[in-house]
Wavefront OBJ file of the C-alpha trace (Angstrom):
o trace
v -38.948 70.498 -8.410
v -35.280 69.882 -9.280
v -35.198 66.794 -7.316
v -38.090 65.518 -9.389
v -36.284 66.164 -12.361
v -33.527 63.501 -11.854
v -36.132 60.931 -13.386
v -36.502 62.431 -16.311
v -36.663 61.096 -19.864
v -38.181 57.229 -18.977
v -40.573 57.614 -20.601
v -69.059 69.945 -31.310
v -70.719 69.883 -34.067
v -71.089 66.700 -36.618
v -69.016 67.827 -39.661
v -70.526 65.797 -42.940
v -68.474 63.335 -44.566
v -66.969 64.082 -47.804
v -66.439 60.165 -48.852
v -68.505 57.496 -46.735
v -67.110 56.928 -43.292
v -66.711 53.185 -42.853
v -70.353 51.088 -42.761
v -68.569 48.977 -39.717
v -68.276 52.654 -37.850
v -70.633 54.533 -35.790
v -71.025 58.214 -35.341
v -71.487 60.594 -31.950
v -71.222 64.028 -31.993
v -70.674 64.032 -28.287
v -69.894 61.647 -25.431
v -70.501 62.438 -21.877
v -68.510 66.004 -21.373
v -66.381 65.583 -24.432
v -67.409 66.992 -27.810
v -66.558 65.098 -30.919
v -65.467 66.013 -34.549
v -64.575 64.414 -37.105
v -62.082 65.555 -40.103
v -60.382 64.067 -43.087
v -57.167 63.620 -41.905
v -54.259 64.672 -45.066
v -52.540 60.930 -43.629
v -52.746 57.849 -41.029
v -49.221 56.673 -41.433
v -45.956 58.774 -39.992
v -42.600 57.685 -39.641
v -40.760 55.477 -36.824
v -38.963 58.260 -35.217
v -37.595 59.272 -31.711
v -38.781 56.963 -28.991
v -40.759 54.881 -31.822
v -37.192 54.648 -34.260
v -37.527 50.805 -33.403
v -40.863 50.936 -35.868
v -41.249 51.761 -39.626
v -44.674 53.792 -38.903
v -46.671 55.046 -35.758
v -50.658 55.276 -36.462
v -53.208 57.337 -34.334
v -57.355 56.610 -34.671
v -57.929 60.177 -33.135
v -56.247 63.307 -32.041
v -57.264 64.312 -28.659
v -58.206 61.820 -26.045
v -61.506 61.375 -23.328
v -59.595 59.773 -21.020
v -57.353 63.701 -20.300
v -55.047 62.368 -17.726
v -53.343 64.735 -15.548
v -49.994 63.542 -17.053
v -50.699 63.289 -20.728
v -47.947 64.396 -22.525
v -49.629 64.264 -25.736
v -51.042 67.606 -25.061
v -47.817 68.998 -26.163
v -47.975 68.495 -29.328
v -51.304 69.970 -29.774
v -50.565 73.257 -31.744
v -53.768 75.169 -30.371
v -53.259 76.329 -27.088
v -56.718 76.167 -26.275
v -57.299 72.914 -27.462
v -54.079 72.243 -25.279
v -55.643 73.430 -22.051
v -59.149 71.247 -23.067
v -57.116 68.358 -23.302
v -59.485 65.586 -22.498
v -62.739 67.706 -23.710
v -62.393 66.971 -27.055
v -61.848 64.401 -29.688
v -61.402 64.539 -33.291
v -61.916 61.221 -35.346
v -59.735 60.657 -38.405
v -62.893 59.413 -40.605
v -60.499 58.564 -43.334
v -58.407 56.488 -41.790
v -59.194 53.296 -43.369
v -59.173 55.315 -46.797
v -55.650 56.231 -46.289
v -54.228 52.990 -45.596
v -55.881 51.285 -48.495
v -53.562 53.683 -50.397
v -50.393 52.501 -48.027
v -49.598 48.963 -49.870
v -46.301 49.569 -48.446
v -47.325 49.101 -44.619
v -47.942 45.478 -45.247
v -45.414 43.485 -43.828
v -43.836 46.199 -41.676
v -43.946 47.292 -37.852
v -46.649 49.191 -36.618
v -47.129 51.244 -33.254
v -50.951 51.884 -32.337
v -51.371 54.742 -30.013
v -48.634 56.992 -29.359
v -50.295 59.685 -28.919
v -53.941 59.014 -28.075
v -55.664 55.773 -26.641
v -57.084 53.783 -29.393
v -59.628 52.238 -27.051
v -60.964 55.300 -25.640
v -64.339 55.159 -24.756
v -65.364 56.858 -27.735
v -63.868 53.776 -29.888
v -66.880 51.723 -28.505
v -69.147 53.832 -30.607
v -67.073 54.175 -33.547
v -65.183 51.053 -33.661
v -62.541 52.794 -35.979
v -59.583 50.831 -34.770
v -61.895 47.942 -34.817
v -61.634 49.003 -38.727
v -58.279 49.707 -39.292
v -57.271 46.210 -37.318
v -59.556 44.534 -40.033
v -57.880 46.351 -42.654
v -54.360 46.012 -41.407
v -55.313 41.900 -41.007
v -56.148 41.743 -44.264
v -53.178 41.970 -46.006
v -51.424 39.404 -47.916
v -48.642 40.089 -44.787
v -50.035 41.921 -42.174
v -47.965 44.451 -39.619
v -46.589 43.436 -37.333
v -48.394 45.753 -34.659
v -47.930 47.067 -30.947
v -50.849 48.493 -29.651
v -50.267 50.920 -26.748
v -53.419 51.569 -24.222
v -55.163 51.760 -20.893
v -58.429 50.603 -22.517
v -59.637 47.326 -21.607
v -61.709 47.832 -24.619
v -58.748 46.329 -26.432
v -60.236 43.002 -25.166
v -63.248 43.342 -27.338
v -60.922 43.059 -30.693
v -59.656 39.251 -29.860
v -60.604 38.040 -32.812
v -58.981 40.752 -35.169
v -55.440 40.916 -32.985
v -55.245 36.602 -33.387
v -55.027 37.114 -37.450
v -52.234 38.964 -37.263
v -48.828 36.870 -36.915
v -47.429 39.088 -34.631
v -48.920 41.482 -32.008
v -48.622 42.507 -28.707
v -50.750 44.742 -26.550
v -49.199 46.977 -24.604
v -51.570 48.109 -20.940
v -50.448 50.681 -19.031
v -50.989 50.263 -15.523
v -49.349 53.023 -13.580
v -49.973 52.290 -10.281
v -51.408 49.374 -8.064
v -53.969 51.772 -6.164
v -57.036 53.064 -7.516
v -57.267 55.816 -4.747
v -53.816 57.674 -6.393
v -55.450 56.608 -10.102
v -58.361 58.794 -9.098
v -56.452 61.989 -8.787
v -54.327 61.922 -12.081
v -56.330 59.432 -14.216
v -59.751 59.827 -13.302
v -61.556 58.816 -16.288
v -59.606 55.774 -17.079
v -60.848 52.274 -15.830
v -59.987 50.701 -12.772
v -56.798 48.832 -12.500
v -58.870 45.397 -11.801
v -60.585 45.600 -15.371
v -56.979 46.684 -16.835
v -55.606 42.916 -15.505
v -58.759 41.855 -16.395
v -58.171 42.798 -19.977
v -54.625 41.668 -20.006
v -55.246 37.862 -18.508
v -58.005 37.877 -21.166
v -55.865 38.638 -23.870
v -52.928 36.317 -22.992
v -55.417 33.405 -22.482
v -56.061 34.295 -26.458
v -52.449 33.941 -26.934
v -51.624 37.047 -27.959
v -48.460 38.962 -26.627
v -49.063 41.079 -23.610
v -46.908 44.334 -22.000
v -47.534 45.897 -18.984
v -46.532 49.467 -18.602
v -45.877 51.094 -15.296
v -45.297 54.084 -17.421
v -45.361 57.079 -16.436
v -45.037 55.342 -12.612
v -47.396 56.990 -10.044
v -47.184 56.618 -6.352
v -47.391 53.136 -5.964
v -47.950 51.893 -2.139
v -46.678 48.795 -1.974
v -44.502 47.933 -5.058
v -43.949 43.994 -3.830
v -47.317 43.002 -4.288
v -47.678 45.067 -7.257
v -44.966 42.961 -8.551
v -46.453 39.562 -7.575
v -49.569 40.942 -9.574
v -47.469 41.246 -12.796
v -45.555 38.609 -12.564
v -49.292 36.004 -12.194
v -49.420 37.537 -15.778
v -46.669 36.168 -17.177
v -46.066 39.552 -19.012
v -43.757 39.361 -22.343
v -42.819 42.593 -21.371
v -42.521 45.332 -18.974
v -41.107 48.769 -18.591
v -41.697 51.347 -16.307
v -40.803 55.337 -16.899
v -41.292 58.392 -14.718
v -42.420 61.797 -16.050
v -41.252 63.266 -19.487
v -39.700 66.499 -19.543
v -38.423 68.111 -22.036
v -36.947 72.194 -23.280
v -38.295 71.890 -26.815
v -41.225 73.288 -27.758
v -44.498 70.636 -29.360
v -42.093 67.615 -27.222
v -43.267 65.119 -24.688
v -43.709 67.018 -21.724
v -45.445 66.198 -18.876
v -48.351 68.659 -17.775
v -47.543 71.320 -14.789
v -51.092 69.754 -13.240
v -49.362 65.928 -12.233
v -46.143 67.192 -11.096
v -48.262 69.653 -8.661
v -49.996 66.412 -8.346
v -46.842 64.618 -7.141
v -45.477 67.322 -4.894
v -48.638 67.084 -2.812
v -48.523 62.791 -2.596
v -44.463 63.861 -1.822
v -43.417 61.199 -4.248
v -40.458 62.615 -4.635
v -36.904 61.272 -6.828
v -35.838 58.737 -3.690
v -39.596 57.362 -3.122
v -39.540 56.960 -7.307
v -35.932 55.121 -7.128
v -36.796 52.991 -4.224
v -40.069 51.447 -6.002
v -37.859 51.654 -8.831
v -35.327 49.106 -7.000
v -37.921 47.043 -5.777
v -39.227 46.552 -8.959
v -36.064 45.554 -10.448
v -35.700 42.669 -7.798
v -38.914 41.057 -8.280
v -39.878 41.538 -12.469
v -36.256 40.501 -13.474
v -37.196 41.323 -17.284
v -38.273 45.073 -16.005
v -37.107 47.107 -18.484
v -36.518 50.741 -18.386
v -37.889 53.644 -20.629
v -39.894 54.318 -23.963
v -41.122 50.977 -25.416
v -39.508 49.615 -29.184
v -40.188 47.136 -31.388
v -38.468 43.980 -30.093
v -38.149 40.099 -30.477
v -40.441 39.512 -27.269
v -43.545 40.624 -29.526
v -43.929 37.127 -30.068
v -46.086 35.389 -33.123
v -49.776 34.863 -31.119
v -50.561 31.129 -30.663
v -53.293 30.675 -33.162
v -56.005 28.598 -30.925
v -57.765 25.015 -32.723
l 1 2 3 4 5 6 7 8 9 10 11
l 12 13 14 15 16 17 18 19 20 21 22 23 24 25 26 27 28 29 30 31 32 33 34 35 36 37 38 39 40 41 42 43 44 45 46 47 48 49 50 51 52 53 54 55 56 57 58 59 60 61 62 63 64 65 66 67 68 69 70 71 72 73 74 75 76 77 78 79 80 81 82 83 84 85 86 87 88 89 90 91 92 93 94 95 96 97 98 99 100 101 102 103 104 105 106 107 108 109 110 111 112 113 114 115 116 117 118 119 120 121 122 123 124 125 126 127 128 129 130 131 132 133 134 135 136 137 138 139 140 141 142 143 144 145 146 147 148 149 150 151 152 153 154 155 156 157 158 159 160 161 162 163 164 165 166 167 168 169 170 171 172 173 174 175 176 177 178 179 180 181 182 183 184 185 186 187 188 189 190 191 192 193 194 195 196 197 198 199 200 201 202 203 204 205 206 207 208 209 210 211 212 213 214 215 216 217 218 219 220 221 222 223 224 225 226 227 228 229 230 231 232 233 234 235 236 237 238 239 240 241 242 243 244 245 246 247 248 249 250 251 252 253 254 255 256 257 258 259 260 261 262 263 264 265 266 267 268 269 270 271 272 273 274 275 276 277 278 279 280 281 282 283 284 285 286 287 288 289 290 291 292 293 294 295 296 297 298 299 300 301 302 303 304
């Protein structure tokens, strides 16, 4: 495992509603295999900090995510150990949300990250349509965010009209590998990797801002065409990361199940560096590690 480690660091039951969830959002007590809560969160707004210090706030929908990738490092910071090994059974939904940030004058105008640590557009969110509400909210303003959303929803695609009100957005995909074989054993409940470019081309053609994340990187088989793929996009940005590890205790760490995972497809530190290489050559604006606020989340092109 120590030669894996050289890559480190890139990257239920219906509870009742106290105040009136949102008349624009739907409720589900359960969704396939995952059970479904929902809570008054005590706030929707926390501070640009870490990885995120390039933004004034980070904002998360939900806690707990459907899609429970093999990866997720978001289970780390999951106090309940239980709930920690269920990762990907359960979701709570922050019925408040909207609530809260009618109280937050001060996020207008300032830079907001969507989704650091659970997918906005999970498939719950078609049922709900909570971010739906909270992009309505945020576009509202007399000078609204400027937002990054981070996901591997296509969903996303669905909210085109919301994202083109604001004057600056860009929605970050993450697309960690170009074969849907390897995103079957450590992302099995996310959508294939043709709906993900799908989404993408979708939302550029919109005009809004678009980032691909090969983050963290899979096995990828053959990292040229993978490259041409991207590049057809005309991206305004991309990164790529390997596996988080970390000593500190409720940190991004990766889950013991994907680097078992990795060990077995033997992509190993050189196979990781050589795509790595590759990918350098052929995406010359291939950026490395956690994503941050930056210039290249361009004002969307508002269309006539």
């Amino acid at each position: 495992m120590n030669s894996i480690h050289v890559y480190t660091g890139f990257m239920s039951t219906l509870q009742p509603a106290l105040f009136a969830f949102p008349e624009t959002c739907g409720r589900v007590d359960r969704l396939g295999s995952v059970d479904v809560t929902y809570r008054r969160a005590a706030s929707i707004l926390n501070p640009g900090t870490g990885s995120l210090s390039g933004f004034d706030f980070s904002l998360n929908p939900y806690t707990g995510c459907q899609f429970g990738c093999a990866y997720c490092y978001a289970a780390a910071f999951v106090p309940s150990a239980d709930k920690a090994d269920a990762w990907g059974q359960w979701v709570e939904v922050k019925e408040n949300a909207v609530e809260l940030l009618r109280r937050r004058p001060d996020v207008a105008g300032k830079s907001l990250y969507i989704g650091s640590v659970t997918d906005p557009y999970q498939p719950l969110e078609a049922k709900t349509e909570l971010t739906r509400a909270i992009l309505e909210h945020l576009a509202s303003l007399s000078v609204p965010p400027r937002i990054v959303i981070q996901t591997r929803g296509p969903l996303v695609a669905r909210d085109i009209d919301v994202l083109r009100r604001f004057p600056v957005v860009r929605v970050n995909m993450s697309i960690t590998t170009d074969c849907d074989t390897v995103r079957k054993r450590y992302e099995p409940c996310c959508a294939s990797i043709a709906r993900r470019f799908e989404a993408l081309r979708d939302l550029k053609e919109a005009g809004i801002a678009v980032g691909v994340c090969i983050s963290p990187m899979l096995p990828i088989i053959d990292a040229e065409a993978f490259a041409v793929r991207i590049n057809a996009l005309r991206p305004d940005r991309v990164s790529a990361s390997g596996f988080h590890i970390s000593e500190r205790a409720f940190a991004a760490n990766t889950r013991a199940e994907a680097w078992d995972l990795l060990r077995e497809d033997g992509w190993d530190a050189k196979a990781y560096h050589r795509t790595m290489q590759v990918l350098r050559r052929a995406i010359p604006q291939l950026t490395r590690g956690d994503d941050a606020f930056v210039a290249d989340a361009r004002p969307a092109e508002q269309a006539a």
